[in-house]
N, C-alpha and C positions, 0 to 999 in steps of 0.2 A: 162255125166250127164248134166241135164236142170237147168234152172235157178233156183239156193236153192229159197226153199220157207219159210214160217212162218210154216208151217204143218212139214216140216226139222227141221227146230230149234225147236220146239214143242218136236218130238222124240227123239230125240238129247238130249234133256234137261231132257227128265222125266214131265213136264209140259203140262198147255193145250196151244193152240191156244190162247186163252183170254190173258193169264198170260204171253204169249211171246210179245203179241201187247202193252200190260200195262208199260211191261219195255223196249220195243223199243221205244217205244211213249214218256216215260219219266213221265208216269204216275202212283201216289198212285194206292196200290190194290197186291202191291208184294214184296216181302221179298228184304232186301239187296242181299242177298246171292242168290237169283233166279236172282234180275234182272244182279249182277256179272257174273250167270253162263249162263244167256242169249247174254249178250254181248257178252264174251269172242265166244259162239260159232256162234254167226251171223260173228265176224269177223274172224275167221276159216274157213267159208262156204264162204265166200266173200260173204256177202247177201246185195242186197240194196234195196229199194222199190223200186215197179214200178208203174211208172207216162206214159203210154203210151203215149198222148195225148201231152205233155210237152216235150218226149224223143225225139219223131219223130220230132218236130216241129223245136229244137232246136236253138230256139228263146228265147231271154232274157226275164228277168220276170219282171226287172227294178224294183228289192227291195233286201233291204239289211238284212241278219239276224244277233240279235243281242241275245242271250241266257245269262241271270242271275243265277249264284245258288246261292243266295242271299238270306235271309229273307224278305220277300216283306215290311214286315215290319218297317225295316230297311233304306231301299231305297227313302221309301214315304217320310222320313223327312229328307233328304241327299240333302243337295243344289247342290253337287258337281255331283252328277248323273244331274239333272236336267238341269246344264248348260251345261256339255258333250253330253247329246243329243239332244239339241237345239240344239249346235253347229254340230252338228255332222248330221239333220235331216235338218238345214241349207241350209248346202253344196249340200248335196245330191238332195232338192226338187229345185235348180239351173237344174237339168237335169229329173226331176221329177220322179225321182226315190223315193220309201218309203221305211220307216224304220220300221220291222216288229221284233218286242221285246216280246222275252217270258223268265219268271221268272221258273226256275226250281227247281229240288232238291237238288242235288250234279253236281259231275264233270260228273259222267256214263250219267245222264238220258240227259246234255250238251253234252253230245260228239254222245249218242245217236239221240238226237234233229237235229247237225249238218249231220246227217249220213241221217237222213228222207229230213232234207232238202235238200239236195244236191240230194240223189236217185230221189226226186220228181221236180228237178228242181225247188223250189220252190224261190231262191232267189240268184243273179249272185254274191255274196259276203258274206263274215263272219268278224265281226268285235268281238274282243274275249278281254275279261277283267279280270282283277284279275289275271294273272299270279303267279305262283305256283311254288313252288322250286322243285317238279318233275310233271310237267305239260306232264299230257297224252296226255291230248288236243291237242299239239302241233303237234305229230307224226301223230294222230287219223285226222288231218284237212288236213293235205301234203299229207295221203294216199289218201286223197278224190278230190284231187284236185282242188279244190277250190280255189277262190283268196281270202286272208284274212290277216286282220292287227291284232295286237296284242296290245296292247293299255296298256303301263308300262313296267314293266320289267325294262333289262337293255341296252336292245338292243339287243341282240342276240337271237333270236326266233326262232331255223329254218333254213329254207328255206323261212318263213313268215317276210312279213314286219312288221314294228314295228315304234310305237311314243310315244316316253318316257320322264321323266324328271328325273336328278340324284338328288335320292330322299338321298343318302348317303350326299352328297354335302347340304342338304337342310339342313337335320337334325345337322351337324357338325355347321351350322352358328347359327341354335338355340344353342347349345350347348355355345358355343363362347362369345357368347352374354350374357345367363345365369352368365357365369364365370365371364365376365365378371364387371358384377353386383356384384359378391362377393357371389354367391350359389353355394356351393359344396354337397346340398344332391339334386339330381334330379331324377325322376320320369316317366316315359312311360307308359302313356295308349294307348295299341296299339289297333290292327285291331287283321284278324284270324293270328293264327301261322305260317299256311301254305301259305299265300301267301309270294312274294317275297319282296316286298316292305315294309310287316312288319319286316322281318327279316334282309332286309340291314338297317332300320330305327333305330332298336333294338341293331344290331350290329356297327352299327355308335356311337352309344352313348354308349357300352360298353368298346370301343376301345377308348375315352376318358380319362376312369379313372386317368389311370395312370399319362398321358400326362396333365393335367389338377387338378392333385390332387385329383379327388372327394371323398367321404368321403361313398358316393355308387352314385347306378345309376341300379336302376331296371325297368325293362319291364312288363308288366302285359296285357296278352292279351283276346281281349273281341271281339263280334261279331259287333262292330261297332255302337250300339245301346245305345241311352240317360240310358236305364235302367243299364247296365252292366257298363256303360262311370261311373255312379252314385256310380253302387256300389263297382267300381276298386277304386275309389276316397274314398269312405267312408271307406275301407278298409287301403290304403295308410296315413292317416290322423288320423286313429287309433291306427298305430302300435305308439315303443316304440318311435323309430329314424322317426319322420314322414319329409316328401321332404320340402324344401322350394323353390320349384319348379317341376310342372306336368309339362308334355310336354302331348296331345292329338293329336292320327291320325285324326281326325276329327273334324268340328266344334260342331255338336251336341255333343258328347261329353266333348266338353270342357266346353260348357253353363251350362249342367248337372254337370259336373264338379264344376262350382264355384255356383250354385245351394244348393249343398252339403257341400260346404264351410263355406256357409252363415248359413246352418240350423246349421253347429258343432261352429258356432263362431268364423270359421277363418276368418283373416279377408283379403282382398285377394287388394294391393298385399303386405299390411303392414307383414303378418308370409306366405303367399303365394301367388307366383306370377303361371301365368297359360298363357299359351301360343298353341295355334291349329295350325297343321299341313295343314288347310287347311282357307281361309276365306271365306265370304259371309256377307250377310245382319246381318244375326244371332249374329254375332260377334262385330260390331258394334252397336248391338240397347241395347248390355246389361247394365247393371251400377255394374263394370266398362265393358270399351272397351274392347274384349279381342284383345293382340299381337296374330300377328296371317302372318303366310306365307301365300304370296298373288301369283296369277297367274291370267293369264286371261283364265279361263277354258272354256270359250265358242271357244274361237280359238286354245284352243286345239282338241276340239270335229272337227273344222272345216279343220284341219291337218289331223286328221284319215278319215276323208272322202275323203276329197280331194288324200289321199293316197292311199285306197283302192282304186278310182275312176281308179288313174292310173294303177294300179294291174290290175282291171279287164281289162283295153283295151291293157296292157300291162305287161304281166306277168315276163317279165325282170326287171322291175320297182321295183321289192322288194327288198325294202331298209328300214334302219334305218333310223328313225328322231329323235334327241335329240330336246327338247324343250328347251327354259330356265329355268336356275334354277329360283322356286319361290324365291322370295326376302321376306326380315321380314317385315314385317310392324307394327311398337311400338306403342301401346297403352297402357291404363292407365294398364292393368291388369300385369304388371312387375313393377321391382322397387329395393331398393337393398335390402337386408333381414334384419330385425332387427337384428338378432340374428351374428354377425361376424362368429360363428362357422356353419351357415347353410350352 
């Protein structure tokens, strides 16, 4: 047999040509379930695109691919994407390499995205975000071989390098802190369920209770956005037993967070104190300051580059890098609870 074609998978599938290019491309126009049953059998067939012109040549392209299935939405008011790839676009334009970023759907039309870029030689690297507690991605990039970092986790990716930071460690110093203020009802507004990082952040602070006395300690998980940050908050603050004390994956969410505070009459951090997993600008310009774990995420961004950089000239080079843990940084938005039994 000749190289599988799109008219292959097309037959294969039941499907037209259109419908096969829509969900290899990562593109609206096709059911979940077709574009499922397109992947599955382009990697059946072994199909790749072809880039003739790129294949023969094989010649570096000197740009890096970086693929989101993100809400773009989402992303636009995220300081923390922002300075990751400064940093991260930094490093790279030192050897003037570019950093070529597309926003997709889920993980398929991502792993599909990685699969055209690579057949088309479009880009000598993969830099891959949001790791997943069953990340296909992972297997889906090693068959491809590619050089590629992984950027969270816990370090263990693969055969893929990886630049992390122990986001369990993070979360336990919030915790610690809280307590020790005298709060035993505490609060998680997280990220998606599916990643990993929510679920060590989540389970770090369930694994508290006991050790710690808490009185609860629940996780609420949201897509990362001011809207959802809002209404996990206005939910948490309604019930019977409300937290005197949130903890936020994010900083937009936390802003949103004591936003919501303000409108129910909490007063924040006199019956709640509010604390972001993450800091920026955002966090200090509010009244009050929010607490807020710090890093320096631009040279994190400049770690993953620098990492990949060595992957690609050397593909023995993949390794873990643990970062440092973010430290707390106190501001006014803690304090200790009115209430002794919070």
């Amino acid at each position: 047999m000749g190289r599988p074609t799109i008219a292959d998978i097309a037959a294969a599938a039941g499907v037209s040509k259109s419908a096969v290019s829509f969900a290899l491309n990562g593109r609206p126009g096709v059911s979940d379930e077709t574009r499922a049953a397109v992947l599955k059998i382009a990697e059946e067939l072994d199909w790749m695109p072809h880039s003739a012109a790129r294949a023969l040549s094989g010649s570096r392209s000197h740009s890096i691919g970086l693929a989101l299935a993100r809400p773009a939405r989402t992303l636009g008011v995220e300081p923390f994407f922002t300075q990751l790839l400064s940093g991260i676009q930094a490093k790279l334009s030192e050897r003037s390499i570019a950093l070529q970023l597309l926003i997709v759907e889920d993980a398929e039309a991502e792993i599909a995205t990685y699969r055209r870029w690579a057949g088309e030689h479009r880009v000598d690297g993969l830099v891959l975000v949001d790791p997943q507690t069953r990340d296909r991605r992972i297997a889906a990039v090693e068959a491809l071989s590619v050089p590629a970092v992984v950027v969270g986790g816990n370090g263990r990716s693969g055969t893929l390098a990886s630049v992390w930071a122990d986001d369990r460690a993070a979360m336990l110093s919030i915790v610690d802190y809280l307590v020790a203020l005298g709060h035993k009802r505490l609060a998680h507004v997280s990220g998606m369920p599916g990643l990993q990082h929510t679920r060590r952040r989540a389970k770090a602070l369930k694994d508290t209770v006991a050790s710690h006395k808490l009185l609860s300690a629940d996780s609420l998980s949201t897509d990362f956005s001011d809207a959802e940050g809002a209404a996990a908050t206005r939910r948490l603050l309604s019930g019977r037993a409300r937290p005197s004390a949130i903890v936020y994956d994010n900083d937009v969410m936390a802003v949103a967070g004591l936003g919501v505070a303000t409108e129910m009459g909490v007063t924040v951090p006199g019956e709640l104190s509010i604390v972001s997993f993450e800091d920026s600008r955002l966090t200090q310009l509010t009244h009050p300051a929010i607490t807020s774990l710090s890093r320096d995420t631009y040279a994190f961004g400049e770690k993953v580059a620098e990492t990949l950089l060595a992957v690609i000239d050397d593909p023995a080079a993949a390794v873990g890098h643990k970062m440092p843990t973010p430290s707390l940084t106190v501001r006014e938005s803690t304090a200790r609870p009115l209430d002794n039994n919070s």
